[in-house]
mmCIF file of the N, C-alpha and C atoms, coordinates in Angstrom:
data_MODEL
# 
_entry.id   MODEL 
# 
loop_
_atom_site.group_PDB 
_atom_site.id 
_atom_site.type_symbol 
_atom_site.label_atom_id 
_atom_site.label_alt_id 
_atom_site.label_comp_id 
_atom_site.label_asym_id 
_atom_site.label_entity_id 
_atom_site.label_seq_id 
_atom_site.pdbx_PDB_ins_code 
_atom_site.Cartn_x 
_atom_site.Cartn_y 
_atom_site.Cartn_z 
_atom_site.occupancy 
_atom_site.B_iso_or_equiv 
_atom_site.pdbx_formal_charge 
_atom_site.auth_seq_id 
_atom_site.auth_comp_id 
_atom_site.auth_asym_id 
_atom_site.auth_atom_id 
_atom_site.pdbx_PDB_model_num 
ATOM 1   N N  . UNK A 1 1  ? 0.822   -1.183 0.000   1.00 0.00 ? 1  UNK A N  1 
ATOM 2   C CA . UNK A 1 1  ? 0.000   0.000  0.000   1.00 0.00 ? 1  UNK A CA 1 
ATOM 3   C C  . UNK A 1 1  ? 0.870   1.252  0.000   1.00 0.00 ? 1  UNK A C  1 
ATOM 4   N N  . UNK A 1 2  ? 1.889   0.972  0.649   1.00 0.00 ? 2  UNK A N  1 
ATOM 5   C CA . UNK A 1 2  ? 3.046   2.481  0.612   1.00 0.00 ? 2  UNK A CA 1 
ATOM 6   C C  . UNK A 1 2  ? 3.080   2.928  -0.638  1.00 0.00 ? 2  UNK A C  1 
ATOM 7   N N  . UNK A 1 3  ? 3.655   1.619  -1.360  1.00 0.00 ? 3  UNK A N  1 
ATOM 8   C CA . UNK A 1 3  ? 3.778   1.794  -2.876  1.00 0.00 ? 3  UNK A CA 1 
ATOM 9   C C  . UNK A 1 3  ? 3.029   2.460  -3.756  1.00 0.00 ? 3  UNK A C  1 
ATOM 10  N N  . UNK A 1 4  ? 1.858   2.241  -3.392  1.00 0.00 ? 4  UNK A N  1 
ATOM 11  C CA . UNK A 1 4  ? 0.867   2.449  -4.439  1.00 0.00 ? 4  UNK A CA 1 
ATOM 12  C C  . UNK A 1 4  ? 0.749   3.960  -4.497  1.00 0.00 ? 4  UNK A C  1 
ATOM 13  N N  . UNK A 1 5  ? 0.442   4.470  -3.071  1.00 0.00 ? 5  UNK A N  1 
ATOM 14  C CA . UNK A 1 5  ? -0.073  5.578  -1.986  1.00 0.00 ? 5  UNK A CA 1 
ATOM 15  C C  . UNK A 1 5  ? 1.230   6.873  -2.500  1.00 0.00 ? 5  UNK A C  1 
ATOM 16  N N  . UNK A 1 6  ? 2.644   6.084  -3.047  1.00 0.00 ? 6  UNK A N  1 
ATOM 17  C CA . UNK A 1 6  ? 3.579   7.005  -2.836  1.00 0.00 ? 6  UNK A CA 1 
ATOM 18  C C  . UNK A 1 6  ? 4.335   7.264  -1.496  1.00 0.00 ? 6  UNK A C  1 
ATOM 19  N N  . UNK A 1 7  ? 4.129   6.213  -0.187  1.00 0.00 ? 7  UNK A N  1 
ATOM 20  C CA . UNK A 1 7  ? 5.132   6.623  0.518   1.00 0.00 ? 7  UNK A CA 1 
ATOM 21  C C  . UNK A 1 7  ? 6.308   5.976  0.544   1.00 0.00 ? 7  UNK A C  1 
ATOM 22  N N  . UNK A 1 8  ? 6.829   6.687  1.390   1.00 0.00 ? 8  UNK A N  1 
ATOM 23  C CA . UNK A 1 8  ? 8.394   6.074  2.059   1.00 0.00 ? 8  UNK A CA 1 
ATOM 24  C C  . UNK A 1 8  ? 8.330   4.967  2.817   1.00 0.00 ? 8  UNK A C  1 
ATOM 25  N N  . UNK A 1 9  ? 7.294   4.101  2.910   1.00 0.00 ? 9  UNK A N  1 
ATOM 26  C CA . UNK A 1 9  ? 7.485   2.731  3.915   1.00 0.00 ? 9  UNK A CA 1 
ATOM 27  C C  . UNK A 1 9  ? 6.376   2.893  4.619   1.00 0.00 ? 9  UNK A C  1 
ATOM 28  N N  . UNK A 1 10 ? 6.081   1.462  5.092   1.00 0.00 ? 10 UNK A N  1 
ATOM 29  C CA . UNK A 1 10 ? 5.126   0.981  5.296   1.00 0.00 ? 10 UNK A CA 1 
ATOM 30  C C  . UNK A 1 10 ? 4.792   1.729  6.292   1.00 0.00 ? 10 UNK A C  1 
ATOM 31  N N  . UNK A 1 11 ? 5.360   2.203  7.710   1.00 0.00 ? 11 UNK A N  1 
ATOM 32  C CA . UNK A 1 11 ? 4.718   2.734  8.587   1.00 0.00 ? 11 UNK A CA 1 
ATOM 33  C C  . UNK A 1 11 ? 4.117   4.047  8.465   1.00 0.00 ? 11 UNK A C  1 
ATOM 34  N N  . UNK A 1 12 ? 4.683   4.780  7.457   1.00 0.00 ? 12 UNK A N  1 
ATOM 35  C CA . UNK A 1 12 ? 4.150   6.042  7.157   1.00 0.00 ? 12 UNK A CA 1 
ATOM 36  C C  . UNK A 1 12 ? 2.340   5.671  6.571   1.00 0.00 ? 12 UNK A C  1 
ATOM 37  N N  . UNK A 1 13 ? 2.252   4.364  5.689   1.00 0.00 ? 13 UNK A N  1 
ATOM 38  C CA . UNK A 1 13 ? 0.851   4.602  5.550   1.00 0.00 ? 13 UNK A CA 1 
ATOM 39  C C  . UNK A 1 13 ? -0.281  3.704  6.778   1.00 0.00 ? 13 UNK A C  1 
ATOM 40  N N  . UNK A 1 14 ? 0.599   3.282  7.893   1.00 0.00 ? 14 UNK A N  1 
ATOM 41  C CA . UNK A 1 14 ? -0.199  3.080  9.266   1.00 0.00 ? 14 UNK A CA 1 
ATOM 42  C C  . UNK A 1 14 ? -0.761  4.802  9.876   1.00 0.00 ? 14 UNK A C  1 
ATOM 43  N N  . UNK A 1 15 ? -0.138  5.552  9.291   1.00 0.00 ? 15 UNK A N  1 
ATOM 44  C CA . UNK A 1 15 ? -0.546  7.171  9.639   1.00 0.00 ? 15 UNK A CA 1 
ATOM 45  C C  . UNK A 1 15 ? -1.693  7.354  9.419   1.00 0.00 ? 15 UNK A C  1 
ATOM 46  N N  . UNK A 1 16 ? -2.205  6.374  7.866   1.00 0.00 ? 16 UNK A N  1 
ATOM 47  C CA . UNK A 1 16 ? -3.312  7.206  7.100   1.00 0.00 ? 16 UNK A CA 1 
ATOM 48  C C  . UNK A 1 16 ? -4.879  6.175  7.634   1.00 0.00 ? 16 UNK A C  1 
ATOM 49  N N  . UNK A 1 17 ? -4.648  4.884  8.322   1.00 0.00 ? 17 UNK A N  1 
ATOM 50  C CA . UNK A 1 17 ? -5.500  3.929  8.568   1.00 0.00 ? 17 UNK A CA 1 
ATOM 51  C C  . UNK A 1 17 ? -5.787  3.824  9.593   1.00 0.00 ? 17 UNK A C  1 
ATOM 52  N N  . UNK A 1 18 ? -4.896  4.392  10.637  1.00 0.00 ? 18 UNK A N  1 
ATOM 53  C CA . UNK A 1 18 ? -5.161  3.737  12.236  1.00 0.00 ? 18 UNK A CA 1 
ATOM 54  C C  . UNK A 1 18 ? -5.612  4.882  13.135  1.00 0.00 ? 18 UNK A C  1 
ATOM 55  N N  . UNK A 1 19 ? -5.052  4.495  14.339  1.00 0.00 ? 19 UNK A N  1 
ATOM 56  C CA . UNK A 1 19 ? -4.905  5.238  15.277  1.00 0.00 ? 19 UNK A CA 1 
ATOM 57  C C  . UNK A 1 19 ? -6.124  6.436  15.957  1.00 0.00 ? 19 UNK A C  1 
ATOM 58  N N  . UNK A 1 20 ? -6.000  6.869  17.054  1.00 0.00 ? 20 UNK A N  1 
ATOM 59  C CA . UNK A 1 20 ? -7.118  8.438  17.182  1.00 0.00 ? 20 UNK A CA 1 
ATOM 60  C C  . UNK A 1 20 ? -7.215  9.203  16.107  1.00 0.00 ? 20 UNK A C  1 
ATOM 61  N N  . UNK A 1 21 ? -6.002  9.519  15.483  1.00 0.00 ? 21 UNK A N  1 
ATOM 62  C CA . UNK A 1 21 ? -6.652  10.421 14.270  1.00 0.00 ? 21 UNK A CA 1 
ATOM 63  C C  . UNK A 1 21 ? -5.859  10.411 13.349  1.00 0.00 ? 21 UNK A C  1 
ATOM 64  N N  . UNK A 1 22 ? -6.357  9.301  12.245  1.00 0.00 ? 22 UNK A N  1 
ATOM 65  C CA . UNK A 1 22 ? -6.290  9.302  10.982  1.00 0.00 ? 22 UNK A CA 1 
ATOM 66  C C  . UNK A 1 22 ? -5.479  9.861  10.521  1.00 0.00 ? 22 UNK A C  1 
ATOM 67  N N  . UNK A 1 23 ? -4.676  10.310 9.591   1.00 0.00 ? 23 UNK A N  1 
ATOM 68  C CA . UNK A 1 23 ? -4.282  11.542 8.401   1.00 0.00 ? 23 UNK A CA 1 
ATOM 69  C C  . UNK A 1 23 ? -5.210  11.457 7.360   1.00 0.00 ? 23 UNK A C  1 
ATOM 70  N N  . UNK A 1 24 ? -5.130  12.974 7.129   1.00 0.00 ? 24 UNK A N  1 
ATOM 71  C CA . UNK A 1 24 ? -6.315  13.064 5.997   1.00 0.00 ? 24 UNK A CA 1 
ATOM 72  C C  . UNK A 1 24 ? -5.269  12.848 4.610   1.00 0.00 ? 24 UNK A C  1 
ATOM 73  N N  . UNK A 1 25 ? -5.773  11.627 3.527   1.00 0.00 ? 25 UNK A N  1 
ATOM 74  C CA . UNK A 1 25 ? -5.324  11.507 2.387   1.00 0.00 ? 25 UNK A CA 1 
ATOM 75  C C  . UNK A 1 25 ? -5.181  12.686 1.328   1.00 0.00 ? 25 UNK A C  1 
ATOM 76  N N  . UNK A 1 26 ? -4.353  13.077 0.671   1.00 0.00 ? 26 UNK A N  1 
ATOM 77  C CA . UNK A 1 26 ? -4.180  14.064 0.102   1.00 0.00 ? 26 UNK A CA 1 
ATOM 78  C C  . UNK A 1 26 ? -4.881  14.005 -1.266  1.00 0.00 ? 26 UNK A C  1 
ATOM 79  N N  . UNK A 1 27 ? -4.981  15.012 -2.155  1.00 0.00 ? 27 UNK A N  1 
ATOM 80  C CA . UNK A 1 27 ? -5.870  14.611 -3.609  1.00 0.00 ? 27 UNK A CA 1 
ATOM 81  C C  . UNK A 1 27 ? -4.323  13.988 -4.181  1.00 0.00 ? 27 UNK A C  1 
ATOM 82  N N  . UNK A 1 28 ? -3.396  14.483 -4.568  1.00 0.00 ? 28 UNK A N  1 
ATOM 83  C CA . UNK A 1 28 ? -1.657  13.761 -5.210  1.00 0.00 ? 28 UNK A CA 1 
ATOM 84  C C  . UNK A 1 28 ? -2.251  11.935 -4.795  1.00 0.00 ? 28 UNK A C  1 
ATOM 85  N N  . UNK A 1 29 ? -1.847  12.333 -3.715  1.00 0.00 ? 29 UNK A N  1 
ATOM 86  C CA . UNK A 1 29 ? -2.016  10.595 -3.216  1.00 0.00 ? 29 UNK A CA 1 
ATOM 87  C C  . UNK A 1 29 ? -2.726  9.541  -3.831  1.00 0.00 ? 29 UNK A C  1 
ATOM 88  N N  . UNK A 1 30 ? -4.299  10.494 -3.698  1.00 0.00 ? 30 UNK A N  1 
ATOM 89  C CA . UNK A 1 30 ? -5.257  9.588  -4.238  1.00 0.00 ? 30 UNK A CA 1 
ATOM 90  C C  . UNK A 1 30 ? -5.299  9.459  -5.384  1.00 0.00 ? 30 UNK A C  1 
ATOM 91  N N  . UNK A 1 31 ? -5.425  10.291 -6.520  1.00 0.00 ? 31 UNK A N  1 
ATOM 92  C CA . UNK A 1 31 ? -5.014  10.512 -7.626  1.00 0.00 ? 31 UNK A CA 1 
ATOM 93  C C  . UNK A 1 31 ? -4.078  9.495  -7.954  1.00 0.00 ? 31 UNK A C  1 
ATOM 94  N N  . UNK A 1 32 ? -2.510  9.422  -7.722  1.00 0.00 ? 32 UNK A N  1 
ATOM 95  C CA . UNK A 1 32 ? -1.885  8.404  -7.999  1.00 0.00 ? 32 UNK A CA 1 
ATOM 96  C C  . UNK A 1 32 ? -2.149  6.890  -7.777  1.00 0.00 ? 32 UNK A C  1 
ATOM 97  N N  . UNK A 1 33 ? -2.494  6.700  -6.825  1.00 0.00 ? 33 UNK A N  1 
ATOM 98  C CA . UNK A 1 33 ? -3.475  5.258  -6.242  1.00 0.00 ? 33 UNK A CA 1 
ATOM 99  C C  . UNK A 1 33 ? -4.420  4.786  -7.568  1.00 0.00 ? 33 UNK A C  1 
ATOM 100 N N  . UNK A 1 34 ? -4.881  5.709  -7.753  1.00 0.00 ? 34 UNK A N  1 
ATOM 101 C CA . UNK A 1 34 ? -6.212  5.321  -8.594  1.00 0.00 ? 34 UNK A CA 1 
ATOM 102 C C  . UNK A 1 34 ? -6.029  5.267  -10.104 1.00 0.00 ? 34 UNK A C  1 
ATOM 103 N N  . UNK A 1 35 ? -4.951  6.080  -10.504 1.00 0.00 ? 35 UNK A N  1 
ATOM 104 C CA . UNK A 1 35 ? -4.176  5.724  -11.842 1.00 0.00 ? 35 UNK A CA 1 
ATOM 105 C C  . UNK A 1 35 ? -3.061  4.996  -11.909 1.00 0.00 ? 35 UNK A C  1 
ATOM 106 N N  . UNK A 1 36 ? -2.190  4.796  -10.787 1.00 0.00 ? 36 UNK A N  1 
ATOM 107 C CA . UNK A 1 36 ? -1.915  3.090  -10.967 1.00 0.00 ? 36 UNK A CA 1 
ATOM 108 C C  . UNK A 1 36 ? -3.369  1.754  -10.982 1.00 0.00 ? 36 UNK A C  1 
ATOM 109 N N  . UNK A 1 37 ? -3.959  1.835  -10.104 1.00 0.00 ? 37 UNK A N  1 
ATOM 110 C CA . UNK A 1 37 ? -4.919  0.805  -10.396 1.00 0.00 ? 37 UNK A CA 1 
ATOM 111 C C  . UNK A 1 37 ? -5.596  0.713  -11.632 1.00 0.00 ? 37 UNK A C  1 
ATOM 112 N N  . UNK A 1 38 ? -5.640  1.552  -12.362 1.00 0.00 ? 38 UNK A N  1 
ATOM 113 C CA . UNK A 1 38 ? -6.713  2.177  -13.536 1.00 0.00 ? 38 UNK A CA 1 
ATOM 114 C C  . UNK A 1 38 ? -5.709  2.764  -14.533 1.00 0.00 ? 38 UNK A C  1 
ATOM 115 N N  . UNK A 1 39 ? -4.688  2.022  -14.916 1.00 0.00 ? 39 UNK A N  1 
ATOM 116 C CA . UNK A 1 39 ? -3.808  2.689  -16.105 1.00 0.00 ? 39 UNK A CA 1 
ATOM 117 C C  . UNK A 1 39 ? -4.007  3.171  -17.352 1.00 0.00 ? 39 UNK A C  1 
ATOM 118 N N  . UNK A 1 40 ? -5.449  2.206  -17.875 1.00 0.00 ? 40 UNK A N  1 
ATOM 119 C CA . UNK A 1 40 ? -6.109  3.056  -19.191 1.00 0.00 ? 40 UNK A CA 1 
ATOM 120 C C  . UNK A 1 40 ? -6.877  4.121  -18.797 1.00 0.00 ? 40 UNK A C  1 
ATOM 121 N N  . UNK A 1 41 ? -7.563  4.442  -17.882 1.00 0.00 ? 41 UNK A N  1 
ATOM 122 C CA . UNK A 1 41 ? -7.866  5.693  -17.487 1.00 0.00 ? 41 UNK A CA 1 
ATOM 123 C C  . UNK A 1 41 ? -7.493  7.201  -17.921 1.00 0.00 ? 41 UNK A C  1 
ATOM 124 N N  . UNK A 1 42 ? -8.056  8.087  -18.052 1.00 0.00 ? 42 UNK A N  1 
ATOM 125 C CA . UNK A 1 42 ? -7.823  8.983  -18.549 1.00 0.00 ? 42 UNK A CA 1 
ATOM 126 C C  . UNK A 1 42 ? -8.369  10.510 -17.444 1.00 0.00 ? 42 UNK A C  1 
ATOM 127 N N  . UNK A 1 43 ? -7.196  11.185 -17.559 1.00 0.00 ? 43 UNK A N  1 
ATOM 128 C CA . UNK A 1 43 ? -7.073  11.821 -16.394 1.00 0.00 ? 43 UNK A CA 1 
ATOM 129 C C  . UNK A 1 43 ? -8.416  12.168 -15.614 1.00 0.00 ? 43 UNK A C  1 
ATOM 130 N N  . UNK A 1 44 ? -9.614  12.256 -16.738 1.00 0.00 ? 44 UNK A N  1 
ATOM 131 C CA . UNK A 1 44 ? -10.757 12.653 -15.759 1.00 0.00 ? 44 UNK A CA 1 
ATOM 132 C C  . UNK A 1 44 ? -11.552 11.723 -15.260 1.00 0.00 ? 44 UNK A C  1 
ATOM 133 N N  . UNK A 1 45 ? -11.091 10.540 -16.063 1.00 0.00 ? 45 UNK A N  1 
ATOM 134 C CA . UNK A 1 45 ? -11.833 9.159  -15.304 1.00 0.00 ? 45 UNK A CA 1 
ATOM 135 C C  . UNK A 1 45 ? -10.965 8.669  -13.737 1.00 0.00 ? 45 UNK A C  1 
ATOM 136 N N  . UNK A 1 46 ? -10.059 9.197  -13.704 1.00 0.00 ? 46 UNK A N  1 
ATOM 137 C CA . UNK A 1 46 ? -9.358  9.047  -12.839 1.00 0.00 ? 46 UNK A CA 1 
ATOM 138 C C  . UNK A 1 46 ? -9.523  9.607  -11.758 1.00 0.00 ? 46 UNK A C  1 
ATOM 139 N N  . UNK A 1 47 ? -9.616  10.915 -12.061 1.00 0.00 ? 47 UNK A N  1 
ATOM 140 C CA . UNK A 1 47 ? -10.762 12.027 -10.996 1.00 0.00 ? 47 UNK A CA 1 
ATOM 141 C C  . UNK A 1 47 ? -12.255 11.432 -10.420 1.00 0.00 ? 47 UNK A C  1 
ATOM 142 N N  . UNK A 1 48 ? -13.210 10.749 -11.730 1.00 0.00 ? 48 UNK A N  1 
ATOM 143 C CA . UNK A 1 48 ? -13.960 10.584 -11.138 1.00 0.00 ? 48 UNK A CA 1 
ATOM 144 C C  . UNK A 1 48 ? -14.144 9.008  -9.974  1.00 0.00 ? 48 UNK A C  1 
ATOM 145 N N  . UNK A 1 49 ? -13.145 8.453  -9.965  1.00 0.00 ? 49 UNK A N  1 
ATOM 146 C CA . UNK A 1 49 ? -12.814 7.087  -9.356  1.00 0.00 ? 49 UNK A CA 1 
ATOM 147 C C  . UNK A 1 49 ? -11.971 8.066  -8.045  1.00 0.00 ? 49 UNK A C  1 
ATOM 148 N N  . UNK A 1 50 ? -11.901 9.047  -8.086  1.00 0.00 ? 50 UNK A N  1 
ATOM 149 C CA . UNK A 1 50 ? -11.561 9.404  -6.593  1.00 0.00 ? 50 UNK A CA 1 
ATOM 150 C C  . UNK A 1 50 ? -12.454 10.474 -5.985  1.00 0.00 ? 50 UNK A C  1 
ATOM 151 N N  . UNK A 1 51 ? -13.581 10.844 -6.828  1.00 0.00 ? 51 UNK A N  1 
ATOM 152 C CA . UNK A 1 51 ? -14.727 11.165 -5.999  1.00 0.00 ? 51 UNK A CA 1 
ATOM 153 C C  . UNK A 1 51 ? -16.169 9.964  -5.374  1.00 0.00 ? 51 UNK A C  1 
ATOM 154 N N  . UNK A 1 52 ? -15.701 8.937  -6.560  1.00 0.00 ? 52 UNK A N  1 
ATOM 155 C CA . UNK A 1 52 ? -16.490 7.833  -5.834  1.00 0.00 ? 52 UNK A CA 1 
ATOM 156 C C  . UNK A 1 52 ? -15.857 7.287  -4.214  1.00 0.00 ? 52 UNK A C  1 
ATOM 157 N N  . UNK A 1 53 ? -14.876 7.235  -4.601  1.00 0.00 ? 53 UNK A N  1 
ATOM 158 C CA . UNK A 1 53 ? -14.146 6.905  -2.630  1.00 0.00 ? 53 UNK A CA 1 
ATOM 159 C C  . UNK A 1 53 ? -14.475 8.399  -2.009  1.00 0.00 ? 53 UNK A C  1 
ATOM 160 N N  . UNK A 1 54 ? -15.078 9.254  -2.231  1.00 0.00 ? 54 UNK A N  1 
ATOM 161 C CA . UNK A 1 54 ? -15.068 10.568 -1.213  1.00 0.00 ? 54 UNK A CA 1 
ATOM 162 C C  . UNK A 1 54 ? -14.608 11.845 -1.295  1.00 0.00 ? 54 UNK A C  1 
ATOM 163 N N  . UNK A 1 55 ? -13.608 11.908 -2.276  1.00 0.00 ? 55 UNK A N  1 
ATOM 164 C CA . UNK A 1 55 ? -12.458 13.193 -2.633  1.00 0.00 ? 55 UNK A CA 1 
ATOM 165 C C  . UNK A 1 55 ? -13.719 14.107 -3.181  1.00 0.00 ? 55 UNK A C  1 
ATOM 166 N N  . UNK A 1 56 ? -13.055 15.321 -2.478  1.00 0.00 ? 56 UNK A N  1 
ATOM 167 C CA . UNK A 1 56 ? -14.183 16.567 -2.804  1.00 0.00 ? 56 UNK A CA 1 
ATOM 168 C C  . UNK A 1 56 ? -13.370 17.478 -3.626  1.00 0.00 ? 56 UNK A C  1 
ATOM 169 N N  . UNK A 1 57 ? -13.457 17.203 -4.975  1.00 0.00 ? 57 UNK A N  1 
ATOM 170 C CA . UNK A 1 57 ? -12.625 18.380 -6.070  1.00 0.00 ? 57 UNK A CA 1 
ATOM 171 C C  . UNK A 1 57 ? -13.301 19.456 -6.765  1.00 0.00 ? 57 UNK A C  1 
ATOM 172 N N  . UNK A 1 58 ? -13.178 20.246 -6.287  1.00 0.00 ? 58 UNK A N  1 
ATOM 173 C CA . UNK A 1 58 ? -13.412 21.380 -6.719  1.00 0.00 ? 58 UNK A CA 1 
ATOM 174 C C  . UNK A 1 58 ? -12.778 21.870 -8.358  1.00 0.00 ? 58 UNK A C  1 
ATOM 175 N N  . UNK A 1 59 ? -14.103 22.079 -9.170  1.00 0.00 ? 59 UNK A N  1 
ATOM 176 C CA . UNK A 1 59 ? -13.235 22.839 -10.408 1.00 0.00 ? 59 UNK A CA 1 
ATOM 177 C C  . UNK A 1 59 ? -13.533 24.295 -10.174 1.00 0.00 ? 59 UNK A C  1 
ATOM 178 N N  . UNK A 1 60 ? -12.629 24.996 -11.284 1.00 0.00 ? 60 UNK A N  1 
ATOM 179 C CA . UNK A 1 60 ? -12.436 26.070 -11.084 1.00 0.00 ? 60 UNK A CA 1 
ATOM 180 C C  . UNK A 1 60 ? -12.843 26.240 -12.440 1.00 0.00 ? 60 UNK A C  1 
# 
């Protein structure tokens, strides 16, 4: 999951799952997660596979 997520090792993404309080996942993060899983994807399908998990993106 580090991998996927972009971190430095495994305990850094026990930050984002456990504990009293969570870390809040970043849009980078998720974004990357979801276009590795989804490689034919295309940047806005990719967006929308990270507002189905919750991500609140704002366009401008």
């Amino acid at each position: 999951m580090a991998d996927l997520f972009g971190l430095a090792s495994s305990q850094q993404w026990h930050k984002y799952c456990g504990g009293n309080e969570p870390r809040e996942m970043s849009l980078p993060m998720l974004f990357l997660a979801m276009a590795l899983l989804n490689r034919s994807a295309t940047v806005e399908q990719v967006f929308d596979l990270c507002r189905q998990v919750g991500a609140k993106i704002e366009e401008d």
